[in-house]
DRENDO-1510 file (C-alpha; in Angstrom, 1 decimal, always signed):
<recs>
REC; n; res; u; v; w
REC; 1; UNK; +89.8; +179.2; +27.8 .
REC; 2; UNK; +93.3; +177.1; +26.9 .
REC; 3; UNK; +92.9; +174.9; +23.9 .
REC; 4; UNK; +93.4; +171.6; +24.8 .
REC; 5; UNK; +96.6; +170.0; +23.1 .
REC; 6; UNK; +95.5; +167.9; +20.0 .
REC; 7; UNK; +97.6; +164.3; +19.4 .
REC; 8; UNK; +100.0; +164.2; +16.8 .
REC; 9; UNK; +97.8; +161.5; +15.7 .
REC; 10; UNK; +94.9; +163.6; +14.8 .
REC; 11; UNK; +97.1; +166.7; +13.7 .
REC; 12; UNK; +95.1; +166.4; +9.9 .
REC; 13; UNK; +91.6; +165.3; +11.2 .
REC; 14; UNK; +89.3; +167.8; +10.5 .
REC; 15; UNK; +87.9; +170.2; +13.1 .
REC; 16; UNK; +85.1; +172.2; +14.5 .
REC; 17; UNK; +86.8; +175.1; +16.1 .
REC; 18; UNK; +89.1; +173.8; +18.2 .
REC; 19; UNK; +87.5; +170.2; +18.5 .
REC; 20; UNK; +88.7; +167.2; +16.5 .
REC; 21; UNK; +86.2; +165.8; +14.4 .
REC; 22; UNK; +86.0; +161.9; +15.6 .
REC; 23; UNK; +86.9; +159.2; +12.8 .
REC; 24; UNK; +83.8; +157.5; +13.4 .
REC; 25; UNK; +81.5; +160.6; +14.3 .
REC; 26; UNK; +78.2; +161.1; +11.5 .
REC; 27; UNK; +79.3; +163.8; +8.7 .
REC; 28; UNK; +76.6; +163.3; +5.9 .
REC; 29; UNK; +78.8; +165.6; +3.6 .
REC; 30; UNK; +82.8; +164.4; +3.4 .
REC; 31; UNK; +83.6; +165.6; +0.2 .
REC; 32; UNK; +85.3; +168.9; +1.1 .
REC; 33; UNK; +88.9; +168.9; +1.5 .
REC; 34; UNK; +91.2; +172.1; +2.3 .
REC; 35; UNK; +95.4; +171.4; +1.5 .
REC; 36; UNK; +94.5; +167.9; +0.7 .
REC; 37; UNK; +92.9; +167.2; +4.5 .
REC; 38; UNK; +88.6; +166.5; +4.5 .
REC; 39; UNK; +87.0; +169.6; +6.0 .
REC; 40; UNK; +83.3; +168.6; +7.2 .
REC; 41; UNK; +80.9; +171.8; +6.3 .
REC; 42; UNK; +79.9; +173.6; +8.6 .
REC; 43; UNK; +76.9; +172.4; +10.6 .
REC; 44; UNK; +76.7; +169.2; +8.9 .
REC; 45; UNK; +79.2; +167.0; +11.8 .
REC; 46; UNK; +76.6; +165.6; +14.5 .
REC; 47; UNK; +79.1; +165.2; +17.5 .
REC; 48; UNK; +77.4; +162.8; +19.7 .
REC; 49; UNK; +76.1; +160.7; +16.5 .
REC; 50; UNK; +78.4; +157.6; +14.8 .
REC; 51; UNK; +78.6; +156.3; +11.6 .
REC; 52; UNK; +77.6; +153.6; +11.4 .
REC; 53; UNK; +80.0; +152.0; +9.1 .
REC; 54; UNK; +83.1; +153.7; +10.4 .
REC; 55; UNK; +82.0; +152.9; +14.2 .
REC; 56; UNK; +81.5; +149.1; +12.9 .
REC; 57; UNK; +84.9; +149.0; +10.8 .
REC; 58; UNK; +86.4; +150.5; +13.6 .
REC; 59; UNK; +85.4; +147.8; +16.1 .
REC; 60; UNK; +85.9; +144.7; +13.4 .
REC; 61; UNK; +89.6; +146.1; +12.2 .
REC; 62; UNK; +90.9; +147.5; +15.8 .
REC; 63; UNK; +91.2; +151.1; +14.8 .
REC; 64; UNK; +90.7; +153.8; +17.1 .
REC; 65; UNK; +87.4; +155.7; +17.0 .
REC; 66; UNK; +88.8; +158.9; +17.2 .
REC; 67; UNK; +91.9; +159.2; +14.7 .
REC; 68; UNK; +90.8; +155.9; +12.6 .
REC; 69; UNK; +94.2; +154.5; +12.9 .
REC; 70; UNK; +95.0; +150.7; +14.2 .
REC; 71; UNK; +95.2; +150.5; +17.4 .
REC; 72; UNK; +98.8; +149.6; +19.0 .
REC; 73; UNK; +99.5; +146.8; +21.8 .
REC; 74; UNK; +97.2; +148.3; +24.0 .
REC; 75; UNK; +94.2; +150.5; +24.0 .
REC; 76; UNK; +91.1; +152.3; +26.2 .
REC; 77; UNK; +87.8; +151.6; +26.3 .
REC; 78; UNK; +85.2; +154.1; +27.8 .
REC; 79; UNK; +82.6; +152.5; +30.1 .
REC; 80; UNK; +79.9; +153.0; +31.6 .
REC; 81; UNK; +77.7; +150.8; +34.4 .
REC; 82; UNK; +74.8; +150.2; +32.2 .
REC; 83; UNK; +77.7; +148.8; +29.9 .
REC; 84; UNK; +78.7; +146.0; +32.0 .
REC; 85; UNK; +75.5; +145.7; +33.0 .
REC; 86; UNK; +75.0; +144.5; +29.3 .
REC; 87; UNK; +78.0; +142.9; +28.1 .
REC; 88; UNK; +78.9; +145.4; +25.4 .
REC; 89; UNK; +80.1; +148.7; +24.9 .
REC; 90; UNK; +78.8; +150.1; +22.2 .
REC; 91; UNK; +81.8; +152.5; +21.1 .
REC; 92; UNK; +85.1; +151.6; +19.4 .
REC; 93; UNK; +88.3; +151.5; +21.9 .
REC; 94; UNK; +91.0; +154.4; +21.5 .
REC; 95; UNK; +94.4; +155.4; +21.7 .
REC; 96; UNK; +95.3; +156.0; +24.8 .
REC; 97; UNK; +96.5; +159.6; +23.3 .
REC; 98; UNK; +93.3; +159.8; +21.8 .
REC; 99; UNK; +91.2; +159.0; +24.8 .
REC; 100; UNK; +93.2; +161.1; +27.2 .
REC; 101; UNK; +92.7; +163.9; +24.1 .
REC; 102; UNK; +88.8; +162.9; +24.3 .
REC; 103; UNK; +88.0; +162.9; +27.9 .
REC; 104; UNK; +89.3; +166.7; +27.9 .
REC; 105; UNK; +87.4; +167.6; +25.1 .
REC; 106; UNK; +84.1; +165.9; +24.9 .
REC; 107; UNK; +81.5; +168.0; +27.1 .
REC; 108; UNK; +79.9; +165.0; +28.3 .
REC; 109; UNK; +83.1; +163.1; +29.6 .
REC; 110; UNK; +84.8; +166.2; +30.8 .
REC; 111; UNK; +82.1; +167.1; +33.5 .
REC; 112; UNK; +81.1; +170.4; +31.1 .
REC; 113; UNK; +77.7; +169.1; +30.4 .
REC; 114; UNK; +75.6; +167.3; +33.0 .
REC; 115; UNK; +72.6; +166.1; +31.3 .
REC; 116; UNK; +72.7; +164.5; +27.5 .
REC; 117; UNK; +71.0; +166.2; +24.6 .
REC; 118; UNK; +66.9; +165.6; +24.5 .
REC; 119; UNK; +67.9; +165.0; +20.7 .
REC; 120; UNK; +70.9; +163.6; +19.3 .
REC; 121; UNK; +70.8; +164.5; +15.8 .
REC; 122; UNK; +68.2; +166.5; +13.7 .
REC; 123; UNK; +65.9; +165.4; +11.3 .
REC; 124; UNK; +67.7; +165.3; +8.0 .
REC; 125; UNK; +70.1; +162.9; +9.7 .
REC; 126; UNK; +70.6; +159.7; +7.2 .
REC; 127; UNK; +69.2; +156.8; +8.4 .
REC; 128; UNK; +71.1; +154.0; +6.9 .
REC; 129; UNK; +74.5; +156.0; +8.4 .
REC; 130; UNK; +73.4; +156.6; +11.7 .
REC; 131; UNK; +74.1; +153.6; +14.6 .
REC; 132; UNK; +71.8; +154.6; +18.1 .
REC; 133; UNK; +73.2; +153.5; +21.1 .
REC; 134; UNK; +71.3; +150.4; +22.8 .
REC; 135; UNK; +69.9; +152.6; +25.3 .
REC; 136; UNK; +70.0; +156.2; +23.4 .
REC; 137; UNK; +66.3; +156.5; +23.9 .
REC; 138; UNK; +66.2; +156.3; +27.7 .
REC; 139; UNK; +69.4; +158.7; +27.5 .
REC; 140; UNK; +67.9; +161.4; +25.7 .
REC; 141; UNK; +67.8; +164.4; +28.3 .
REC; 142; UNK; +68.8; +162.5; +31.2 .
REC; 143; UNK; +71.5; +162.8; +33.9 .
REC; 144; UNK; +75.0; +161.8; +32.6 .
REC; 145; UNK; +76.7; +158.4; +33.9 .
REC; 146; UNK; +79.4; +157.5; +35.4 .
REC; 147; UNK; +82.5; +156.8; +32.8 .
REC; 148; UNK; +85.3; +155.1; +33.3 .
REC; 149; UNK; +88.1; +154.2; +31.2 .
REC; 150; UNK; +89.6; +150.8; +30.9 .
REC; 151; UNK; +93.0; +150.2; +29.7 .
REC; 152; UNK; +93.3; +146.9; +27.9 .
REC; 153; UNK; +95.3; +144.7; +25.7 .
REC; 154; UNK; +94.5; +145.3; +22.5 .
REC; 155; UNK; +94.2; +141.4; +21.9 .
REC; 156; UNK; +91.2; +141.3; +24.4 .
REC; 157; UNK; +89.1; +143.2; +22.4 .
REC; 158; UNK; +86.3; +141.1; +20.5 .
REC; 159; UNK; +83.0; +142.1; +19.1 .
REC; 160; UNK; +79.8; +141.7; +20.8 .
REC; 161; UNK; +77.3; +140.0; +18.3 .
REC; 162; UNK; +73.9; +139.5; +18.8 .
REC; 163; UNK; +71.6; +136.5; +18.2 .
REC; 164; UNK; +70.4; +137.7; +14.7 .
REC; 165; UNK; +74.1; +138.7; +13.6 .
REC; 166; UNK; +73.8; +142.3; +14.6 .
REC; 167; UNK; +76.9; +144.2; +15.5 .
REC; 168; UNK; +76.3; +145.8; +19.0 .
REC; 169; UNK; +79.6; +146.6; +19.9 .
REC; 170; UNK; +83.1; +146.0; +22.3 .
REC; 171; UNK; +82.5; +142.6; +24.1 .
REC; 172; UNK; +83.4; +143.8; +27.5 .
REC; 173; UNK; +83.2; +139.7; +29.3 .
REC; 174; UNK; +86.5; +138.2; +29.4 .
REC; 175; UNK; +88.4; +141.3; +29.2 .
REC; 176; UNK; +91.0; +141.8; +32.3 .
REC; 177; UNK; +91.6; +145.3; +32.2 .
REC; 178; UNK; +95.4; +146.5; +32.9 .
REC; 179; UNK; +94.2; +150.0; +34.8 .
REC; 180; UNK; +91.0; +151.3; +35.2 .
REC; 181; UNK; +89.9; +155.0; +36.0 .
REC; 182; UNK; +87.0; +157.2; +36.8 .
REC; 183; UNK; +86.1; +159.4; +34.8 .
REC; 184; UNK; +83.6; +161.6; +35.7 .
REC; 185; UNK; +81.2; +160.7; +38.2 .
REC; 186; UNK; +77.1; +161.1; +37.8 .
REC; 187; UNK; +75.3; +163.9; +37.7 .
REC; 188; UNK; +73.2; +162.4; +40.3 .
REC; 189; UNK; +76.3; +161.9; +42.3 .
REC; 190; UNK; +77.6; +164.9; +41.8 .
REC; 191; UNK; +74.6; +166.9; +42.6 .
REC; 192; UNK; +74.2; +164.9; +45.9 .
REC; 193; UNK; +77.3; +165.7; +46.7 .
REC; 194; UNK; +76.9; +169.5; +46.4 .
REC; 195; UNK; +73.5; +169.0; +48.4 .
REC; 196; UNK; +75.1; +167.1; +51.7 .
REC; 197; UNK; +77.9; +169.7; +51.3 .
REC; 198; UNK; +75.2; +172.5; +51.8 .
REC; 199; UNK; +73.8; +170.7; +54.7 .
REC; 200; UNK; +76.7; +170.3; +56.0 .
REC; 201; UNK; +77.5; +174.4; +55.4 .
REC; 202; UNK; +74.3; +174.8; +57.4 .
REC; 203; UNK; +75.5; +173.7; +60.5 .
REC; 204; UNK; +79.1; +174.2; +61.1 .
REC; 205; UNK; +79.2; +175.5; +64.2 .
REC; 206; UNK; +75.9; +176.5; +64.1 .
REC; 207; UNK; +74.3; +173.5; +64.5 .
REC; 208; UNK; +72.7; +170.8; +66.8 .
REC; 209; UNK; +76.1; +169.7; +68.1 .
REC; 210; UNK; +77.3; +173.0; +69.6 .
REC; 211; UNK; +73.6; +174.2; +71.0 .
</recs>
């Protein structure tokens, strides 16, 4: 398998094998550190789980939710339906470096992985760290969604706030994206797809047409 380049950006995050830990990703234990760059212990980083407080920072200071740095001029946010459907995304926006770095190496956003996990984190996770997605409940084990990726002036981006002052995330209304791009498509798309092609496989030339 061919390692996937890493950004010169994230050259000193710490890693998991050959994945970059994210900036805002859930690591109950930072304190390691190897040639003066943090080193998560093994086991401890729950990919798929945010900090809470980095994730928020993140989205309140423009900084990019995979290296932690500002953001430049313009940035990338990852979307999904249900996200527009609500208003909000609930992840930080990225580098385009880092999200083009991201949607080759996350398994969900790459196509690897075509269901989400039926838990996201175990049980000694810390609870006044951890930030659950609006809709993580209902996500747990089901088909993946569509993602696409918006490119955006970095002066769009505002956070979405809810009545009783809670942070929820990227206010997605208002923004006018500059490009934006599929991702992956659904599971359920995908596997329909691969069904109509076997139909199809059924009858070529075999079919009702050339009886």
């Amino acid at each position: 398998m061919n390692r996937i380049p890493i950004p010169l950006r994230c050259i000193n995050q710490p890693r998991v094998g050959d994945r970059v830990v994210l900036w805002i990703a859930l690591q109950p234990q930072r304190e390691a550190t190897f040639a003066g760059c943090p080193v998560p212990a093994q086991g401890r980083v729950l990919f798929g789980n945010v900090d809470r407080g980095r994730r928020d920072r993140a989205i309140r200071e423009l900084l990019c939710q995979v290296c932690g740095q500002r953001l430049g001029g313009r940035a990338v946010l990852i979307v999904r339906p249900a996200d527009v459907q609500h208003g909000y995304t609930a992840e930080p926006a990225l580098h385009p470096e880092c999200a083009a770095y991201a949607v080759r190496a996350c398994p969900v956003l790459s196509g690897e992985k075509s269901h989400y996990r039926a838990h996201t984190a175990p049980v000694d996770r810390l609870e006044d760290e951890w930030a659950p997605a609006h809709d993580e409940s209902a996500r747990q084990g089901a088909p993946v969604e569509e993602y696409s990726s918006w490119l955006v002036e970095t002066g769009q981006l505002r956070p979405a706030v809810s009545e009783d002052g809670e942070l929820q995330g990227v206010k997605l209304g208002g923004i006018k994206p500059l490009r934006v791009r599929l991702v992956r498509h659904s599971t359920a798309f995908v596997e329909a797809a691969a069904l109509l092609k076997t139909v199809f496989a059924l009858f070529d030339g075999d079919g009702p047409e050339s009886a």
